[in-house]
Backbone as CSV, one residue per row, in Angstrom:
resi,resn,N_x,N_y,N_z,CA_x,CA_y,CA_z,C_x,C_y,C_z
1,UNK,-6.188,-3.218,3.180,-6.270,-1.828,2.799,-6.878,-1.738,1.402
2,UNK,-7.944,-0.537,1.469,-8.435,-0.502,0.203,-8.109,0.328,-0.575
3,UNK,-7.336,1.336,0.060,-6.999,2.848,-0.571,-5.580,3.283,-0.725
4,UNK,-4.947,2.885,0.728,-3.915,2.875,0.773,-2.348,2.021,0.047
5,UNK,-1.456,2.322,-0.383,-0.652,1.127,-1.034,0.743,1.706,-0.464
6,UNK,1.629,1.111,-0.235,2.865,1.706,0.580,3.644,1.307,-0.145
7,UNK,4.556,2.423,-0.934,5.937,1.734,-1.274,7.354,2.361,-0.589
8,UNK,7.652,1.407,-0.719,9.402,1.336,0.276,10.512,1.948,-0.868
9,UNK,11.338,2.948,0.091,12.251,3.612,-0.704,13.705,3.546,0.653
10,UNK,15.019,3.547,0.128,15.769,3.141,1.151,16.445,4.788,0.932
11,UNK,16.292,5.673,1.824,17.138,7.139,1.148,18.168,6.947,2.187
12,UNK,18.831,6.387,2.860,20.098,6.481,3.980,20.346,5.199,4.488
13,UNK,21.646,5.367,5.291,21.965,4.483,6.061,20.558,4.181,6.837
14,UNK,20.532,2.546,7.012,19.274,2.771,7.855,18.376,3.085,8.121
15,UNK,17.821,4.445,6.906,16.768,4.629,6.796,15.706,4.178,5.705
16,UNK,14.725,4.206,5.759,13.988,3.705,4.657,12.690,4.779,4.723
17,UNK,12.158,5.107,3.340,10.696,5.712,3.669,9.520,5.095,3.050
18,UNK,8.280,4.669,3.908,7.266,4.366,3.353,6.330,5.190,2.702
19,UNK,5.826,5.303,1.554,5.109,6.392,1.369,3.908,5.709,0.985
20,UNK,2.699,6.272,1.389,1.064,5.837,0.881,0.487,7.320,0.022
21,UNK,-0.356,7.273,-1.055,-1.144,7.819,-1.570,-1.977,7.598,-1.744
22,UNK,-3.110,8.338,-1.424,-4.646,8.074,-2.344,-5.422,9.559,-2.396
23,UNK,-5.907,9.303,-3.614,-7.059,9.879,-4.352,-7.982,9.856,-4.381
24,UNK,-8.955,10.816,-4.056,-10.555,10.388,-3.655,-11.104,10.929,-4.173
25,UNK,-12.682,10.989,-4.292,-13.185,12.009,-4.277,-13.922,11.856,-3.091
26,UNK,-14.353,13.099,-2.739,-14.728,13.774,-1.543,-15.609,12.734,-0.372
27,UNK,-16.480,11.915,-0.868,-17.005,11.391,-0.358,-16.473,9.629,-0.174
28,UNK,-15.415,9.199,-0.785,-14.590,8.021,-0.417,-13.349,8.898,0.898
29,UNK,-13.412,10.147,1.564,-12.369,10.656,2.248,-12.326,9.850,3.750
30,UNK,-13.576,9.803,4.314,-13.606,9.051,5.575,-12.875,7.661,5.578
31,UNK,-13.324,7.022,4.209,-12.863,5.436,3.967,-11.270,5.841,4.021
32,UNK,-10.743,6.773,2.891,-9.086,6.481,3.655,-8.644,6.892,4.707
33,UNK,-8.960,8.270,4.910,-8.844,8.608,6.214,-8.907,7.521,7.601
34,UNK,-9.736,6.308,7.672,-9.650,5.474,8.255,-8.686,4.570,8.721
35,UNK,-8.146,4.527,7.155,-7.172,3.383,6.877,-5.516,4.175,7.434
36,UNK,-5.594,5.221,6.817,-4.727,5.869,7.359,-4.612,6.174,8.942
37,UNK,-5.930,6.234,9.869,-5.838,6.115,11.489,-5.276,4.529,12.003
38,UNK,-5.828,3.272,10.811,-5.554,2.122,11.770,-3.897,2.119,11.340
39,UNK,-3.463,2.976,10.671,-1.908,2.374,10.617,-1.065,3.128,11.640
40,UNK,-1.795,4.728,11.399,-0.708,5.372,12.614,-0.969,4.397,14.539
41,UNK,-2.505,3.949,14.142,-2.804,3.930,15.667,-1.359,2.154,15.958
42,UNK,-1.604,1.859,14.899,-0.680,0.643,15.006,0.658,0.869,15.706
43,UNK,1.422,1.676,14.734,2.369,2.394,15.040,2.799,3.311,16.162
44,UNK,1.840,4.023,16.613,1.669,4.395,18.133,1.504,3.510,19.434
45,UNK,1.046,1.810,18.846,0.748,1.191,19.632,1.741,0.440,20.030
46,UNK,2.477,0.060,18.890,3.817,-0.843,18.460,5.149,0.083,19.007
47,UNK,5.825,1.354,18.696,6.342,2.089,18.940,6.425,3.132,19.336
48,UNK,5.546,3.523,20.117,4.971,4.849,20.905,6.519,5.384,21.895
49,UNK,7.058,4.757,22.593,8.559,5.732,23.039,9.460,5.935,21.779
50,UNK,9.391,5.526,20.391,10.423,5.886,19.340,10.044,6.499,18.267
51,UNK,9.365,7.575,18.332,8.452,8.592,17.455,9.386,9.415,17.317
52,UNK,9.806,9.724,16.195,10.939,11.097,16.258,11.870,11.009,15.272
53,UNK,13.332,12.032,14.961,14.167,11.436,13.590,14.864,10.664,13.482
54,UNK,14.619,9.314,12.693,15.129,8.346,12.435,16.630,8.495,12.673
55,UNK,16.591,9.901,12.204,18.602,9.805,12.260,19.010,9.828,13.474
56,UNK,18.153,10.177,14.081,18.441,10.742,15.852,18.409,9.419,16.628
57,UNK,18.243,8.416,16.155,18.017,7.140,16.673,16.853,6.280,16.892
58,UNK,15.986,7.444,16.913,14.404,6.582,17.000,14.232,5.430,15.764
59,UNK,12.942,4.886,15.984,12.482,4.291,14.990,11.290,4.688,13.651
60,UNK,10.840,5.902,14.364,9.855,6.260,13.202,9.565,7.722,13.340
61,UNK,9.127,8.563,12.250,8.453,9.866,12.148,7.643,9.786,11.180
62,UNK,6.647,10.232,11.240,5.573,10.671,9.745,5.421,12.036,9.587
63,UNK,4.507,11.972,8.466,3.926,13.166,8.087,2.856,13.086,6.799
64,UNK,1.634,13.483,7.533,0.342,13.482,6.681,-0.151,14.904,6.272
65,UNK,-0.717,14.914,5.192,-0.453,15.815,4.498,-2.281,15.311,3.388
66,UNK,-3.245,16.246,3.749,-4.269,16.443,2.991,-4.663,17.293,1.956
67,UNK,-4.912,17.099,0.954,-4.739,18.458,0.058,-6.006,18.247,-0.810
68,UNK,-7.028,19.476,-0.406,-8.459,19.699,-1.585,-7.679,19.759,-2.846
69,UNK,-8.565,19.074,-4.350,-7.662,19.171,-5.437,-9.222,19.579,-6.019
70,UNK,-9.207,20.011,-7.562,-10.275,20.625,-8.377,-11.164,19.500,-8.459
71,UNK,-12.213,19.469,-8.888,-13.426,18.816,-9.265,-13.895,18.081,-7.728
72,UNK,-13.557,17.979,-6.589,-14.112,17.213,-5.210,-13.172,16.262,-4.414
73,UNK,-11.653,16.389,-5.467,-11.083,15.404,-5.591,-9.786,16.173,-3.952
74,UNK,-9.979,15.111,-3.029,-8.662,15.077,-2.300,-7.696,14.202,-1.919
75,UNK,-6.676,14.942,-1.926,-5.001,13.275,-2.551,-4.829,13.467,-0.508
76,UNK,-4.210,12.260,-0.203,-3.681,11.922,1.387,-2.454,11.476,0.752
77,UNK,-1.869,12.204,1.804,-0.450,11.471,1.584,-0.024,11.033,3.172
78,UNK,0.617,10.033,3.135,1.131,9.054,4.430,2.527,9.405,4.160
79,UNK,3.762,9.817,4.647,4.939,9.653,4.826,5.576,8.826,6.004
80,UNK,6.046,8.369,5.799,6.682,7.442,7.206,8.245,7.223,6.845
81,UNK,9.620,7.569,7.923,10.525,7.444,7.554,10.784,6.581,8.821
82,UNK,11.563,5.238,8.773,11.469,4.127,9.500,13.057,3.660,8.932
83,UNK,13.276,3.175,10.728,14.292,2.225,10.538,14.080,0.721,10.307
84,UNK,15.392,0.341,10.730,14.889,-1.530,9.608,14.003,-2.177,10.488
85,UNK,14.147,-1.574,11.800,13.261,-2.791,13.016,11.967,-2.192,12.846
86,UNK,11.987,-0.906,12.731,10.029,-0.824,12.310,9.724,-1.051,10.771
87,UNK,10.837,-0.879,9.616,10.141,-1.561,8.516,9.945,-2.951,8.379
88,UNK,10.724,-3.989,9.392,10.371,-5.528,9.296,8.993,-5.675,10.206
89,UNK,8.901,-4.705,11.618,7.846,-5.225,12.290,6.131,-4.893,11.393
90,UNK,6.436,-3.861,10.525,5.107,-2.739,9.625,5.056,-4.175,8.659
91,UNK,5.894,-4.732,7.786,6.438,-5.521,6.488,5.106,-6.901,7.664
92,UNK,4.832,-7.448,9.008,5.096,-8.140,9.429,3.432,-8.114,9.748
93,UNK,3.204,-7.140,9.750,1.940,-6.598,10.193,0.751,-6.691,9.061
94,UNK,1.473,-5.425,8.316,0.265,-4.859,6.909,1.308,-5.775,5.951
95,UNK,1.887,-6.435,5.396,2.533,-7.135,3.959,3.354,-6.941,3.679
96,UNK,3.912,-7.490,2.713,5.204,-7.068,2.069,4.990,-5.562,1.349
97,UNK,6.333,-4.600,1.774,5.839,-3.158,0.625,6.572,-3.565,-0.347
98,UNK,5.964,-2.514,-1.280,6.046,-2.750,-2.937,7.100,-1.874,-3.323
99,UNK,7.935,-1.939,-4.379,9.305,-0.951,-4.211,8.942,-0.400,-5.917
């Protein structure tokens, strides 16, 4: 990943959230935008019946979130709230996250 960086936050029992940011300007947007498709497609590929709230028992939910900022500049945000079996299989995949 060139854009993306994930750090691990533990907010519950069992839960943990990954969060990614990046900053672009307008014309680096496709490059994260990319990076950000090969992780959900991972994740859809890896856990596609456990999409939903972590608390509810599943294993994963996100939420992406694009936002135009002044001068060309747009921030991505990746949210991912994951239990321990999808943060070891993600940890197993893309690296160790950074806390």
């Amino acid at each position: 990943m060139d854009y993306l960086t994930f750090q691990l936050d533990e907010v519950g029992e069992g839960v943990a959230a990954l969060e990614a940011m990046a900053s672009t300007q307008a014309g680096q947007h496709a490059a994260v935008m990319a990076e950000v498709e090969q992780v959900l497609a991972w994740c859809w590929q890896q856990f596609a019946h456990s999409h939903g709230p972590v608390d509810d028992g599943q294993d994963w939910h996100h939420e992406l979130r694009v936002v135009d900022e002044a001068g060309g500049w747009r921030t991505v945000t990746l949210s991912i709230a994951a239990s321990p079996r999808f943060t070891a299989a993600f940890e197993a995949r893309f690296g160790p996250l950074g806390d």
